[in-house]
C-alpha positions in Angstrom: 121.4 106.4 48.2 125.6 106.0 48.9 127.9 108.0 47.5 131.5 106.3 46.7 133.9 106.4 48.8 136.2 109.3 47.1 132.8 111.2 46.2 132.0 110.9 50.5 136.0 112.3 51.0 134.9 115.1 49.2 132.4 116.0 51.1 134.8 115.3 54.4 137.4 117.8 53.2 134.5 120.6 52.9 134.4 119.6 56.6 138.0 119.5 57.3 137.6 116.0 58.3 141.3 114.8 57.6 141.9 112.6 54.6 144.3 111.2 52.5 146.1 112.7 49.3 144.8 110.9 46.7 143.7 110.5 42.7 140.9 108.9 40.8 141.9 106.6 38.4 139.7 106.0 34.9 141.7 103.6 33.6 145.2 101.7 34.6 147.4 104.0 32.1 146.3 106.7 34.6 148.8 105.3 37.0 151.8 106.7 34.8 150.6 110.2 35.6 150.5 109.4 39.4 150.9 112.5 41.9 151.1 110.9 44.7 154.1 108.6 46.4 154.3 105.1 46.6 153.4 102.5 48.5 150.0 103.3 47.4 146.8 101.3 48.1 144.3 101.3 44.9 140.5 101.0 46.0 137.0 100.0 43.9 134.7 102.4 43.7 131.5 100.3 44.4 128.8 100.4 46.9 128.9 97.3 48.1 130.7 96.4 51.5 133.4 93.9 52.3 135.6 94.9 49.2 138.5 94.3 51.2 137.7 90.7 50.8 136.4 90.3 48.1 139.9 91.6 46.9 139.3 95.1 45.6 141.5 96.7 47.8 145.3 95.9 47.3 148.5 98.0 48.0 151.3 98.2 45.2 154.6 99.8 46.0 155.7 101.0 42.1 153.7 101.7 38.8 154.2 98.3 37.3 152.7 96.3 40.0 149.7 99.4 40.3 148.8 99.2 36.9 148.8 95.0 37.1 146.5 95.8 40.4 144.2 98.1 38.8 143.8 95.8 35.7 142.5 93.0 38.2 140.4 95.5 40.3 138.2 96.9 37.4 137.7 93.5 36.2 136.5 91.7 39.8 132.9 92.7 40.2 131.4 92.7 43.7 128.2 92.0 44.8 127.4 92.3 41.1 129.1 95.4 40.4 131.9 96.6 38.4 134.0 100.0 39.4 134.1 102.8 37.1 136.7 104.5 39.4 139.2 103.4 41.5 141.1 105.7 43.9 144.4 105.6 45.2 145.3 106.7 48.3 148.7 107.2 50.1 149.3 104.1 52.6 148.7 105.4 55.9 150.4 103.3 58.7 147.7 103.8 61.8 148.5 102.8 65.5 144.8 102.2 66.0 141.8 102.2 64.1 138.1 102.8 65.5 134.6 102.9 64.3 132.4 106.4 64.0 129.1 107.2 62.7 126.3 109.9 62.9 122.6 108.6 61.5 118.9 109.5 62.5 117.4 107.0 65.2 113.9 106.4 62.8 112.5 105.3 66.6 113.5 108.7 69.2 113.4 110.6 65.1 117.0 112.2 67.1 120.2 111.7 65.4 122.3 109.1 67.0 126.2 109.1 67.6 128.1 105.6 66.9 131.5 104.9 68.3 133.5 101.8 68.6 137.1 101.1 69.9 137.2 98.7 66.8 137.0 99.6 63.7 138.1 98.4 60.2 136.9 94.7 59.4 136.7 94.1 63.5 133.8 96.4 64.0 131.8 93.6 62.2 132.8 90.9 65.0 132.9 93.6 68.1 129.3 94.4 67.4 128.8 94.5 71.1 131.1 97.0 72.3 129.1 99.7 69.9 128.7 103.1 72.0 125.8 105.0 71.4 125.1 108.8 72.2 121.6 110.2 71.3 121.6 114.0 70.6 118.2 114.4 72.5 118.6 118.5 72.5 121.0 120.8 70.4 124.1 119.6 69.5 127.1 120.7 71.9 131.1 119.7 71.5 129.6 117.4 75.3 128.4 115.3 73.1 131.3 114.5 71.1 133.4 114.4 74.2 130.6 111.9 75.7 130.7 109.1 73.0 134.8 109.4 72.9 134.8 109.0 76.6 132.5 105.5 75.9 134.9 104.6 73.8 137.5 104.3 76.1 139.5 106.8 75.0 142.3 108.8 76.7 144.5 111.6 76.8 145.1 113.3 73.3 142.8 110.8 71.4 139.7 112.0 73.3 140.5 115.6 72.0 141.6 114.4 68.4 138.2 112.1 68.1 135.9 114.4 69.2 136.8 117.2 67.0 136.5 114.8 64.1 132.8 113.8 65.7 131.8 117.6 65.8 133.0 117.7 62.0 130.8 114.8 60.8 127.7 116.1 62.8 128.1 119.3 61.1 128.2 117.7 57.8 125.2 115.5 59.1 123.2 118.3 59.5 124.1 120.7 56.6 123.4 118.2 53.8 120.5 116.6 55.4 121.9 113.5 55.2 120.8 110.1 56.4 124.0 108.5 57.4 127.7 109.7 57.9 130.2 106.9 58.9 134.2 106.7 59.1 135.6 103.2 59.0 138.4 103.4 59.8 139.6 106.3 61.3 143.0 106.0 61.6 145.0 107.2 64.7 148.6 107.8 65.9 150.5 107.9 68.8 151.2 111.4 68.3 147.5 112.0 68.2 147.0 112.9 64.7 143.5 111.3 63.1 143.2 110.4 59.8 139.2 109.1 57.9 140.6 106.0 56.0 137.2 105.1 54.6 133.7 107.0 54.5 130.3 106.5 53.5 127.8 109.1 53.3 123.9 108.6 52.6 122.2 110.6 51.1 118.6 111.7 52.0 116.5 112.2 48.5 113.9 114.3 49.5 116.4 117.1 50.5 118.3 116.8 46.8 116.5 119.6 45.9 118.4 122.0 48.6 121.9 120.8 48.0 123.4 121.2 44.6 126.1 119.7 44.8 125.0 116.5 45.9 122.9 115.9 43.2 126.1 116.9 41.0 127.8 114.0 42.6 125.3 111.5 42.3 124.8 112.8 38.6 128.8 111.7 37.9 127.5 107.7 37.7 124.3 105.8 37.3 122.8 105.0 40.7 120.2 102.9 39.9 118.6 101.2 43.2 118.6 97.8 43.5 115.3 95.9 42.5 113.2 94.0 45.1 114.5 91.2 44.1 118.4 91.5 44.8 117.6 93.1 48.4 120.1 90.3 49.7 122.7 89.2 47.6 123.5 85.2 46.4 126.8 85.3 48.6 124.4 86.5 52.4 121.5 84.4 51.2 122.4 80.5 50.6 119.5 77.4 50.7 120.5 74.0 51.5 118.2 70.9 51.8 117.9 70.2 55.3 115.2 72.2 57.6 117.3 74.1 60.2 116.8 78.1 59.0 119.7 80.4 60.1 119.1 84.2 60.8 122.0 86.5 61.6 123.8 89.7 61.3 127.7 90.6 60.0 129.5 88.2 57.6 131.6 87.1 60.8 128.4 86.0 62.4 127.3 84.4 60.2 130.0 82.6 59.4 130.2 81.3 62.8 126.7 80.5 63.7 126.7 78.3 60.0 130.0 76.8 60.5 129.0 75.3 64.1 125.9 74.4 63.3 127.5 71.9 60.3 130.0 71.1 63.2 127.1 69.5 65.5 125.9 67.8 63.0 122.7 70.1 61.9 121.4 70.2 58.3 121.0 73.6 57.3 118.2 74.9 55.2 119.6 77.8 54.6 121.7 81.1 55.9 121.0 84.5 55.5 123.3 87.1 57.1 121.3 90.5 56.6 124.4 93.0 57.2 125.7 95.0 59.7 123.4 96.9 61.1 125.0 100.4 59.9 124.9 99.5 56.3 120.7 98.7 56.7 120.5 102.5 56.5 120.4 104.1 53.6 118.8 101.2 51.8 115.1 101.2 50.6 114.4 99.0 54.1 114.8 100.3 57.8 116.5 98.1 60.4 113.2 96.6 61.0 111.5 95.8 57.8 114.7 94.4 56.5 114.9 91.6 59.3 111.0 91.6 58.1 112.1 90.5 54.7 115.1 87.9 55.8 112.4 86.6 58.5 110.0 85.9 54.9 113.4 84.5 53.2 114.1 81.9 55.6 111.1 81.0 55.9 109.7 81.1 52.7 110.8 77.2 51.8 108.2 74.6 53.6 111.0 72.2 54.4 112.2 75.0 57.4 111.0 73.7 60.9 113.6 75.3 63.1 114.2 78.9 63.1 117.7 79.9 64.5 118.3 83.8 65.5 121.7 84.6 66.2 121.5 88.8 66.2 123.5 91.5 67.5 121.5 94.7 68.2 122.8 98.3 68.4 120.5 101.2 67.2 117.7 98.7 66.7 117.5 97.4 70.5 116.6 94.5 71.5 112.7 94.4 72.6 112.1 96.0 69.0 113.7 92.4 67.3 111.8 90.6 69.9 108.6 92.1 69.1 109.2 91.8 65.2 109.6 88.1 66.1 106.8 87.4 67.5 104.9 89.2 65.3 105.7 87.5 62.7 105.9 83.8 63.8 102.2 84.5 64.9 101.7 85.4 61.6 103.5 81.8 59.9 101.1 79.7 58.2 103.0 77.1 59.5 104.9 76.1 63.2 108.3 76.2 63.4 110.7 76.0 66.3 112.2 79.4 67.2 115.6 79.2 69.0 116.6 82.7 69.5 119.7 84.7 70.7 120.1 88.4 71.1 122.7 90.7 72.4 122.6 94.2 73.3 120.2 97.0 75.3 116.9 95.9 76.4 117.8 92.2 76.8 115.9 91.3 79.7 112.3 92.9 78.3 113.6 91.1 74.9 113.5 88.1 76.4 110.4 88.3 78.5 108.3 89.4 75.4 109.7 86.3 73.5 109.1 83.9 76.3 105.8 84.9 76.3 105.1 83.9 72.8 107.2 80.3 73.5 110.4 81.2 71.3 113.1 79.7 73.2 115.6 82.1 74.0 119.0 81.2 74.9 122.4 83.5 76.3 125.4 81.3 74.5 125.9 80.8 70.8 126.6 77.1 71.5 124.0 76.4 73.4 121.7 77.9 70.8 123.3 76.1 68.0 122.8 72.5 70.2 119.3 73.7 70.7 118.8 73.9 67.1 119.7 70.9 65.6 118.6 68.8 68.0 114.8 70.5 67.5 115.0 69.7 63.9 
C-alpha cells in the first residue's frame, strides 16, 4: 500500500534525501500559525496520481489567499477521495526536474533502478526515454553512477543524482519496501537536488519488522480499493461504437482517443491503465493489470477492433506481446487486434504477435488509420 506524500518525506529525511521545509495542515485556520515563508504551494494528501490536474496542488503567496486554497483543496475529491492533510511546502524554483525510482523487477526477482531526464508531469509523455539499471549483484555507488550517466547527465548533476540514488536504495532495502520513487527531483545550476514529490510502497508482509511503518499507515484508514474500482470512471469511459482503445499514461491516452475521433472512428471505449510505475504497489502486477483492462475492453459484445497503443519500460515488450496473444486466443469471440508497442524487446514482440495475426504497426497514425477502417 502508498504512503502520502509528507508521510514518504519522512521516511526521505531518515535517509537524508533532501526535502523541503514544510507543515501539515488539519484544517485551513492552521495556516495562521504557518512556520514557513511564503510563496508556499499547498498539496492533497491523497493517493491518487495526477492531483496536479485535477487541481489539488496550487501555490498562494500570503495567508488569505492559502486559507481560500486550502478551503477548495479539502473540498475537491480525486479519484473519489477526499484529503485529511494537506502539506505545504516552500516553493522551490528548479532549473530542471528528472524522474527516479528503485522497485523489484517481479520477472529477474532483482531490484531495478528507474531514471529519466523528464520528470514531473513530462515523465508520463517521455515514457520512452525511461533508463533502466538492474542491480543483478550487491549494490555498489557504480550503479548509481551507471543509471545517472543514462540519463544524460553531466558534470556536478552526475555526482548530486547519484548520491540521492544510493539514498533511495538504502531506504529500498532497509524497509523492505516495494517501490521508492522521486517525481520530481528538482535540480539547480549550482548542483544542489531537491525530492519535490515521493511515493513509497510499502511491502505488507515485512510490517511486522518495521515499526514505524505500520505507525504511519496507522495515522489514516488505508482501506484498499475493491475489485470493482481497479480503474477509475475518469481512465475507463464506454461509448457506443465497436472500436476498443488500450493504452498507458493519461497523455496517451489522450492522444490515441482524440485521433481516433479525428479520423472518423467510433470508439467503444478507452481505458488508459496508468503509468507503468504507479501499477506497483497495487493488488495487480504490470501484467495481470493489462490482464484486467484487456477483460474491460473487451467485455462489451459490440467491440470488434482492438486498438493497443502501449509504452513498455520494466514490463518489456515480448511479455505484453505474449499476454496478448494469450488472451485473444482465449476471446470467445474474434476481434481485430491492431497493435503498437514501444520499448526493449521490440522485434521478438512483434514476431510473437505476427505469429498469432495481430497486426502490428510502428506509427501511432498509422495504427489509428488501421483501426477505424477495420471496424
Amino acid at each position: 500500500m502508498d504512503l502520502l506524500e509528507y508521510q514518504a518525506k519522512e521516511l526521505f529525511r531518515e535517509m537524508d534525501i533532501p526535502v523541503l521545509p514544510s507543515q501539515k495542515i488539519h484544517c485551513p485556520q492552521d495556516l495562521k500559525g504557518l512556520k514557513i515563508p511564503y510563496p508556499i504551494v499547498l498539496k492533497s494528501q491523497v493517493r491518487a496520481g495526477g492531483r496536479g490536474k485535477a487541481g489539488g496542488i496550487r501555490f498562494a503567496t500570503n495567508t488569505i489567499d492559502a486559507i481560500a486554497a486550502a478551503q477548495a483543496i479539502f473540498h475537491l475529491p480525486i479519484q473519489g477521495e477526499l484529503p485529511e492533510i494537506l502539506l505545504a511546502e516552500a516553493k522551490y524554483n528548479a532549473s530542471q526536474e528528472f524522474y527516479l525510482a528503485i522497485l523489484l523487477d517481479r520477472t529477474a526477482r532483482r531490484p531495478v533502478l528507474l531514471g529519466s531526464p523528464y520528470g514531473g508531469v513530462e515523465v508520463a509523455f517521455t515514457q520512452d526515454k525511461m533508463q533502466r539499471v538492474v542491480v543483478d549483484e550487491e549494490f555498489s555507488p557504480f550503479y548509481a553512477r551507471r543509471l545517472a550517466l543514462k540519463m544524460g547527465l553531466s558534470g556536478e548533476a552526475i555526482e548530486a543524482v547519484s548520491r540521492v540514488i544510493k539514498r533511495m536504495y538504502r531506504l529500498f532495502v532497509q524497509k523492505d519496501l516495494d517501490l521508492v520513487e522521486i517525481n520530481p527531483l528538482g535540480i539547480r545550476d549550482n548542483g544542489e537536488v531537491m525530492a519535490l514529490d515521493g511515493k513509497v510502497t510499502v511491502n505488507n508482509e515485512a510490517l511486522n519488522r518495521h515499526y514505524n511503518l505500520t505507525r504511519l499507515l496507522q495515522e489514516r484508514n488505508f482501506e484498499q480499493p475493491d475489485e470493482s474500482s481497479v480503474f477509475p470512471a475518469h481512465d475507463f469511459v464506454e461509448f457506443d461504437g465497436k472500436l476498443a482503445i488500450l493504452c498507458n499514461g493519461a497523455g496517451l491516452t489522450m492522444a490515441t482517443f482524440d485521433l481516433v475521433c479525428e479520423a472518423k472512428g467510433k470508439p467503444a471505449n478507452f481505458l488508459n491503465l496508468g503509468s507503468e510505475q504507479a501499477w506497483y504497489g497495487t493488488h495487480a502486477d504490470p501484467l495481470e493489470r493489462l490482464r484486467l483492462g484487456l477483460d474491460a475492453v473487451t467485455r462489451s459484445p459490440q467491440v470488434s477492433v482492438v486498438l493497443v497503443n502501449l509504452i513498455a519500460g520494466v514490463t518489456r515488450c515480448q511479455e505484453i506481446a505474449t499476454t496478448l496473444v494469450e488472451f485473444s486466443d482465449g476471446l470467445d469471440r474474434p476481434c481485430k487486434w491492431i497493435v503498437r508497442l514501444v520499448g526493449g524487446d521490440l522485434v521478438t514482440a512483434e514476431k510473437t504477435l505476427k505469429q498469432a495475426n495481430l497486426t502490428t504497426v510502428k506509427s501511432l497514425d498509422e495504427a489509428v488509420s488501421l483501426a477505424v477502417k477495420a471496424v
